[in-house]
C-alpha positions in Angstrom: 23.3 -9.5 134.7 22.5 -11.4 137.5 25.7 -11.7 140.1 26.2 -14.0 143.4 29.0 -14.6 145.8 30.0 -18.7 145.9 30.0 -20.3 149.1 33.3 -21.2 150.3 33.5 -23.0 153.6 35.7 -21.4 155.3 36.1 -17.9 153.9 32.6 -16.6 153.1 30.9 -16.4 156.9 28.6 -14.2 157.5 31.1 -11.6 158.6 33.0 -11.5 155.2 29.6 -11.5 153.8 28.3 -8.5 155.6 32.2 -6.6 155.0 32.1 -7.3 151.2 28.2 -5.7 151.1 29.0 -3.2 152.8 32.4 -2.3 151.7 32.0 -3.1 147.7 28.8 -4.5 147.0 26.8 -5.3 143.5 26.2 -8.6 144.2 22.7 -9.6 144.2 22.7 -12.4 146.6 25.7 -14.0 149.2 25.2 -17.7 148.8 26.0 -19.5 152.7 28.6 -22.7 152.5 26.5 -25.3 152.4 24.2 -26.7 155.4 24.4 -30.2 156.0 23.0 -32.5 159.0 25.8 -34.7 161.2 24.1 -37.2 163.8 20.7 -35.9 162.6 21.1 -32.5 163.6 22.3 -29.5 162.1 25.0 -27.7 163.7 24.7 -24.7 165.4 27.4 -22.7 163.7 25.5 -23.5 160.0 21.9 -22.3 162.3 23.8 -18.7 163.3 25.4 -18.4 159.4 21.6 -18.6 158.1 19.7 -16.8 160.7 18.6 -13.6 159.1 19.4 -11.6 162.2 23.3 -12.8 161.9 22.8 -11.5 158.0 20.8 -8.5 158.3 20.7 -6.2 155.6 22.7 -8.5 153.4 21.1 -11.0 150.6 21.7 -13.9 151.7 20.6 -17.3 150.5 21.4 -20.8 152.3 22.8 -23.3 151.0 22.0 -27.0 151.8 23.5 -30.0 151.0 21.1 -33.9 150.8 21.8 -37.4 149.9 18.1 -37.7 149.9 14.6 -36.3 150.0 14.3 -36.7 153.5 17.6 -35.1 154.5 16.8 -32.4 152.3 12.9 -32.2 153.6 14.6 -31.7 157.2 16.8 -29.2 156.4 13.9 -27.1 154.7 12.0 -27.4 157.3 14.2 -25.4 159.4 15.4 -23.1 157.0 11.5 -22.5 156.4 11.5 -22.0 160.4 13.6 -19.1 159.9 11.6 -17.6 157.6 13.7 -18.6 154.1 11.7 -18.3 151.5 14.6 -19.1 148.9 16.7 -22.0 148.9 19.6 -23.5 146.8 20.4 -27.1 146.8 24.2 -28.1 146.4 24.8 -31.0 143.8 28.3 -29.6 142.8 30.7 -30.1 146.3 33.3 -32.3 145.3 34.8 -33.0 148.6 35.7 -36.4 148.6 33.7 -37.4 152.6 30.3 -35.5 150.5 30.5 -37.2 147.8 31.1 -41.0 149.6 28.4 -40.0 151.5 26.0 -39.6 148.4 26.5 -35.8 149.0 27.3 -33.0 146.7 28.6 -33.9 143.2 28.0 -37.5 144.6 24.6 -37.2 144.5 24.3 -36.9 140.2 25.4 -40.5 140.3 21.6 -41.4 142.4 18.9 -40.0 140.0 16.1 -41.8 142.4 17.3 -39.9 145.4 17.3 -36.3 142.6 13.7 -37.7 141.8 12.9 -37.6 145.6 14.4 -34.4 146.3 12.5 -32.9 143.1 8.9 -34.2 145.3 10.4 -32.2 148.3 10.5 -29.0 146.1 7.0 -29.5 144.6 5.5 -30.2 147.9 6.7 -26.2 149.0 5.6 -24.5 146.4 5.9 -21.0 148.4 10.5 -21.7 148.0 12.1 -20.1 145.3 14.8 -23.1 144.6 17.6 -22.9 142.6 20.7 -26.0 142.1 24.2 -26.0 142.1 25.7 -28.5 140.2 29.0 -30.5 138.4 29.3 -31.8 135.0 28.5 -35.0 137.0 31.2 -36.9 139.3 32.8 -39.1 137.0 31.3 -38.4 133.6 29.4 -35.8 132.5 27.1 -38.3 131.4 25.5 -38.2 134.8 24.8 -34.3 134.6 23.1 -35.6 131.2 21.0 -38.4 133.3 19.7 -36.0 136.0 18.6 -33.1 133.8 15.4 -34.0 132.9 14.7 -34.4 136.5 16.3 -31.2 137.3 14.1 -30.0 134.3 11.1 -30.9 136.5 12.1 -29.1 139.3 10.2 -25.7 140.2 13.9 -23.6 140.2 14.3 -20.3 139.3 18.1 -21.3 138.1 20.7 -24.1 137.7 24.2 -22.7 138.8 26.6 -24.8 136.5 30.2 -25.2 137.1 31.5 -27.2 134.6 34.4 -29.2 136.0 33.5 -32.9 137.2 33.5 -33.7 140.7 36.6 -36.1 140.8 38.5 -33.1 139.4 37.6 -30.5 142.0 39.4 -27.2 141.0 41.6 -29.1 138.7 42.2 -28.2 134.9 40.2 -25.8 133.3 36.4 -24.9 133.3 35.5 -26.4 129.9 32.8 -24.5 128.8 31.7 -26.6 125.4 30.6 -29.2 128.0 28.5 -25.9 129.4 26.7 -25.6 126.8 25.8 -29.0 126.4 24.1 -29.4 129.3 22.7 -26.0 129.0 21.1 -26.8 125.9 19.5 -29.9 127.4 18.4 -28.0 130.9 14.8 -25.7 130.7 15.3 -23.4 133.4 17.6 -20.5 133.4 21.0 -21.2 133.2 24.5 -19.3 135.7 28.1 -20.0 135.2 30.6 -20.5 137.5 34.0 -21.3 137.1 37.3 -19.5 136.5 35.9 -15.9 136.1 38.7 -13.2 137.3 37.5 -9.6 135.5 34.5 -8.4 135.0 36.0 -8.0 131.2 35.5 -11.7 131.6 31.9 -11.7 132.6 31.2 -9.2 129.7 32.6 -11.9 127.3 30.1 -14.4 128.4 27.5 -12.4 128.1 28.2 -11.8 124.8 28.9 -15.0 123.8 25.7 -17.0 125.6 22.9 -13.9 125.6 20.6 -16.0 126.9 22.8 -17.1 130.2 21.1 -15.2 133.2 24.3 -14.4 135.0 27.5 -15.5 137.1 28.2 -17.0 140.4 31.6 -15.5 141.3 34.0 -17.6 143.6 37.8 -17.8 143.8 38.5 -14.8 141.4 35.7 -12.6 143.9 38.5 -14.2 146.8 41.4 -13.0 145.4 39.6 -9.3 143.8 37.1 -8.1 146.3 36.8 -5.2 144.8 36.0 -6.3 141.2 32.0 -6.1 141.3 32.6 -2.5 142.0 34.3 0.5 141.6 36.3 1.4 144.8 40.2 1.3 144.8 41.6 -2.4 145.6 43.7 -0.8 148.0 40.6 0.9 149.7 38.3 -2.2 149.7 41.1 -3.9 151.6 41.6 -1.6 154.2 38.0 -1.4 155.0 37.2 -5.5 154.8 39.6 -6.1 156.8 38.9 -3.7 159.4 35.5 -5.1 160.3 37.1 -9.0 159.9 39.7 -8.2 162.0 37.7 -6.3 164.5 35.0 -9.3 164.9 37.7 -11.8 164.9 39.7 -10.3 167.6 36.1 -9.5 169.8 34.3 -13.2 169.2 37.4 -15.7 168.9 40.1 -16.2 172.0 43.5 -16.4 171.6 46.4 -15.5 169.3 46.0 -18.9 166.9 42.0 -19.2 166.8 42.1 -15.5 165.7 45.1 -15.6 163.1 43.4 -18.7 161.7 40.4 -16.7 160.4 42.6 -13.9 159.3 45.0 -15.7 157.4 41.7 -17.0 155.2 40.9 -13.6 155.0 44.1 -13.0 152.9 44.7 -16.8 151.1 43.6 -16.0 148.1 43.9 -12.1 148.0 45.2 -10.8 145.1 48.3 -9.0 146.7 52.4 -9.0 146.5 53.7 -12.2 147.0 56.4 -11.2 149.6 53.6 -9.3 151.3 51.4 -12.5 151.5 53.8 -14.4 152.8 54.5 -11.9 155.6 51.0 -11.8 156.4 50.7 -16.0 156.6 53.6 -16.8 158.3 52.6 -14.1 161.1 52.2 -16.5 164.7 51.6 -13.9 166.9 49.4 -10.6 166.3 51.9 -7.7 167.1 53.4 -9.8 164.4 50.7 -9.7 161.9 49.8 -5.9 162.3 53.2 -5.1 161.4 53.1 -7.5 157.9 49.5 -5.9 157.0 51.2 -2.3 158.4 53.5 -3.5 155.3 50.6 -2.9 152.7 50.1 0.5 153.5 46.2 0.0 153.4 
């Protein structure tokens, strides 16, 4: 069963990328948080995350995120400049400043913008696309208004998390309305949402044979180590020793560094007093000691 790493701004950079690949790995592609223009440009950090030298030898795929075809036509372009040949389109971000902006899960609610997105794709026929999507943003009958537009889209998947947009991570994945959208979309279908075990993924396998695989976010967070078969306690030890060894050489200063490592732990599955040890650490003779704690 196919299995990819969510993008999670914030916590899956390139360096976590390249720790969990190398430290665990069986996961067959590392999705990038999302690209996006500001003042018609896109920034320079989102350039280094999807330049295949900054994620050599891991299988990356970027991310980008349109309120139109022509946003999304520039951002392929120089995606295609770096030599991507495979692309995923975000139409699931619920962040409310996306979505205003016609972004993200906003975007379901425009089906002429989806349309002129969907021309983009056709006109690059040499892209292997896949989506990301919501339910829809306020109603899932917006998911239901886009498919057969999304049907018409040269994509190798649809990644569907089945929460609606104003709901971000709140409430439960409801999986009926999965399979209702599922059984309107043509292409292949991957789930996403609320998947902790890989007893879990086994389940939904067996209960949707036909679902090509799983896009693993918050539960990967907090378990590392599930997609493999290394000790937690090992996996820990040796992510952390390359993220703390790249934060400490490419960031200055005591907060910009504990800043990265403290989202290197926030969702980690890990005792609660040892967490909080870990988060509340302000200086880093400090924070050695708390991670000292774990006995990784």
């Amino acid at each position: 069963m196919y299995i990819a790493f969510a993008p999670l701004q914030g916590y899956t950079d390139a360096v976590y990328r390249r720790a969990h690949h190398e430290c665990v790995g069986e996961v067959d592609e590392y999705y990038t948080p999302f690209v996006r223009i500001e003042k018609g440009e896109i920034r320079k950090k989102d350039l280094h995350e999807t330049d295949p030298a900054t994620n050599n030898g891991v299988p990356t795929v970027p991310q980008v995120i349109a309120r139109d075809g022509d946003e999304f036509a520039h951002l392929c372009d120089i995606l295609q400049g770096q030599g991507h040949t495979r692309i995923d389109l975000n139409m699931g971000c619920p962040f409310p400043m996306q979505v205003k902006a016609g972004r993200g899960s906003g975007l379901l609610q425009h089906p002429d913008r989806i349309k002129e997105i969907q021309h983009e794709m056709l006109r690059r026929p040499e892209i292997a696309f896949s989506v990301k999507m919501r339910l829809g943003q306020e109603s899932i009958d917006e998911g239901l208004a886009a498919m057969p537009i999304i049907n018409e889209m040269p994509l190798i998947h649809v990644t569907l998390h089945p929460r609606l947009g104003k709901q971000q991570y709140k409430g439960m994945a409801d999986r009926e309305a999965f399979v209702r959208l599922a059984e309107e979309c043509r292409h292949q279908m991957v789930y996403n949402g609320d998947i902790a075990t890989m007893e879990e993924i086994r389940g939904l396998q067996q209960l949707w044979p036909n679902l090509k695989g799983v896009m693993l976010g918050r539960g990967l967070l907090a378990r590392p180590w599930m997609t493999g078969d290394k000790k937690p306690a090992q996996v820990l030890h040796n992510m952390h020793t390359i993220v703390y060894r790249n934060a400490v050489e490419k960031l200055c200063g005591d907060s910009q560094i504990l800043s990265r490592l403290h989202a290197f732990w926030e969702y980690v599955d890990i005792d609660r007093k040892a967490k909080k040890a870990i988060m509340k650490a302000t200086t880093l003779p400090r924070y050695r000691e708390a991670v000292a704690t774990l006995q990784l």
